[in-house]
Phi, psi and omega in degrees: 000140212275185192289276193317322159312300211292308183286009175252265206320307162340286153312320179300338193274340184296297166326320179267008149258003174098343174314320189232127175257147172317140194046018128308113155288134158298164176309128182305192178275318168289357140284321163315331178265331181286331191272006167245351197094353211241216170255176225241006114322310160283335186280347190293297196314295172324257213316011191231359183249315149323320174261354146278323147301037168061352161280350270145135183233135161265152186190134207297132141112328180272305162144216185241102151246179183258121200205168198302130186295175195283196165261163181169134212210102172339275209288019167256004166268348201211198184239354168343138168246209221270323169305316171282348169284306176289331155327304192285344184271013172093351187245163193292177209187116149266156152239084169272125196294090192282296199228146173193089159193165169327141155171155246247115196281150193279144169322326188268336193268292170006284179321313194257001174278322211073020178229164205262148182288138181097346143325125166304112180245157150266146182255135164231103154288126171218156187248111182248140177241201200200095173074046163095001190210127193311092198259302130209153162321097174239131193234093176236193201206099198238151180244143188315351191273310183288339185215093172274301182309020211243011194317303187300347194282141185262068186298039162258349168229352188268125178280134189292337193258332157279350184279344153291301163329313198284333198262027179052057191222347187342141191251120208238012173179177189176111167286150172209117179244171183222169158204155167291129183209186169248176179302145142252185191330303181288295190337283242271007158288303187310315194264028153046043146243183175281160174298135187056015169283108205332138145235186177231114183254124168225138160301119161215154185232120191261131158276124187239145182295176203208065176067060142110319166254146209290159160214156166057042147339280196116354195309119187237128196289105173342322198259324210231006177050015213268117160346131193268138217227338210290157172323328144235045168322274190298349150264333156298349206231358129320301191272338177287339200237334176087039181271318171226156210264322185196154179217159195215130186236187192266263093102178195267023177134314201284293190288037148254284183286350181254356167283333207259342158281310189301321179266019256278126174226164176311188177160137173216122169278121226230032171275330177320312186255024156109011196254071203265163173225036163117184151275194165189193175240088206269179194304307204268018176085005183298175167251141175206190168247146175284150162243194184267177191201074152293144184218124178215199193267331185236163176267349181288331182291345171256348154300334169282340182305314191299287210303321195302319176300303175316323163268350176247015175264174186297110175340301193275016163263337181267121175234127171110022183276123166230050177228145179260114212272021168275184183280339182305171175287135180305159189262103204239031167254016163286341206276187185229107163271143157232130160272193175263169167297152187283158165084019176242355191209148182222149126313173240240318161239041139090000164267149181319108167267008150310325205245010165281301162315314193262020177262326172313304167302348157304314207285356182285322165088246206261167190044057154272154180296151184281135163325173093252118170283160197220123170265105172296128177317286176216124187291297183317339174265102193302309180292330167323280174314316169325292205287302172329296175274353171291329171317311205293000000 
């Protein structure tokens, strides 16, 4: 069991004897790392295996506190679908198909489609049950432009996610909101309960890929909170789902490295060893040069990628190479890192990305590269910060 697991568990039994009570702030993370010994990265991981479960809340200005864990519900974890859920729980699964056909989408369905109302959708109702018994009431809603070809299909027995799949459409992400209601009439006939008996109704809007690359993420840019707009946006979130093992984009960085932040996957850019793809333009009109870009789930899969490009490109695409393509581990106690100075650059929600960068560089442990901090005129002004770093 890994440091941190022991020190999640540790905390949870404190919670659960009461050492720590519901809405009682815990000790921050640096009394928590002086008091396991440990860094202050590994207690980061232990609070973050509590807040996903639901015991411990984080909240800006108050701190990490404690509180009742959430409710979870298997097929709300995932991309699962609802037959392969009840499969792994040992139990049998029927379907019956009530309505499947066309029909012009209604405004609310439009909306939540992305498509213009009076559009053609197919509409599928199903009854799903579970060992013999009316379990839930599914209503969905896709639109035909995207499947022209699914008409014929019998979805009393064709799983909805692979019959998408098959059709290169494959579904790679998915909002799901629930509210508490009651039964009405029609419910509690299909599902054999009473008139006014809780149920749990959930909204979910599935994102489907468009033959292998993702489209309409939802990708929110780390740094700038901004909707992610960049180029390989939609391979991070491939290689995130385990569609492709690694992806390699264009750019002077950002649509690189804050999509594989935004996801967090490795990531490397390979303008450094000399891999330029040219010039370019950014949204905002700068001039820069594009490099190569990686991005995967481990980092040997984006150094192999690297090391892979690097033999096969053209001599004269290459500049500045200075790396060695062996099996060994890179030697990074030659590099030069610069941070920003504290108190010249904020995030978005105002923490120092002085002291964000160096808790990441912590994490390197021994033969870190030497630091230099840099006080930026103004961080905010782009063109400005570039010609700054380029003087270095």
């Amino acid at each position: 069991m890994a440091l941190y697991e022991d020190i999640s568990n540790d905390l949870l039994a404190k919670i659960k004897d009461g050492t720590y009570q519901e809405g009682q702030r815990i000790p921050s993370e640096k009394d928590l790392a002086q008091d396991y010994g440990v860094s202050r990265p590994t207690v980061r991981q232990a609070l973050q295996l509590l807040v996903d479960d639901g015991y411990l809340d984080r909240r800006r200005r108050r701190g990490t506190v404690v509180c009742h864990p959430k409710v979870r519900q298997h097929f709300t974890e995932g991309l699962m679908s609802f037959s392969d859920d009840m499969r792994l729980a040992g139990n049998s699964t029927r379907t019956v198909v009530i309505i499947f056909r066309r029909e012009k989408a209604q405004e609310i369905v439009a909306d939540a489609l992305h498509i213009d109302p009076g559009n053609e959708v197919y509409k599928l109702v199903r009854l799903r049950y579970v060992e013999d018994t009316a379990n839930v009431f599914v209503e969905t809603y896709l639109p035909c432009a995207e499947l022209p070809d699914i008409d014929d299909v019998d979805f009393s027995n064709a799983s909805l996610y692979q019959t998408l799949s098959e059709c290169g459409s494959a579904v790679v992400s998915a909002h799901r909101r629930f509210e508490a209601v009651s039964a009405d009439g029609a419910l509690a006939t299909l599902l054999d309960v009473a008139v006014g008996d809780p149920m749990l109704l959930f909204y979910t809007v599935d994102r489907m890929s468009d033959l292998g690359r993702s489209i309409d993420t939802d990708l929110v840019n780390p740094l700038t909170y901004r909707p992610m707009t960049g180029s390989t946006s939609g391979g991070a979130i491939n290689v995130l789902k385990g569609i492709n093992d690694a992806c390699v984009g264009t750019d002077g960085g950002g649509s690189v490295l804050a999509p594989a932040m935004a996801t967090n996957l490795y990531a490397i850019m390979a303008k450094g060893v000399g891999l330029y793809a040219g010039r370019g333009q950014s949204t905002d009109g700068m001039d820069f040069s594009t490099g190569l870009g990686f991005i995967g789930k481990s980092f040997d899969a984006v150094r192999n990628l690297l090391a892979f490009s690097l033999r096969s490109a053209p001599m004269q695409n290459l500049r500045n190479l200075s790396i060695s393509l062996d099996s060994q581990p890179f030697d990074i106690s030659g590099l030069q890192i610069f941070v920003p100075a504290s108190g010249t650059a904020h995030a978005p929600d105002g923490a120092d990305m002085h002291m964000r960068c160096m808790v990441e560089l912590e994490k390197l442990g021994e033969g870190i590269p030497s630091v230099h901090e840099i006080a930026f005129d103004d961080i905010y002004d782009r063109g400005k910060t570039v010609r700054q770093l380029k003087e270095l």
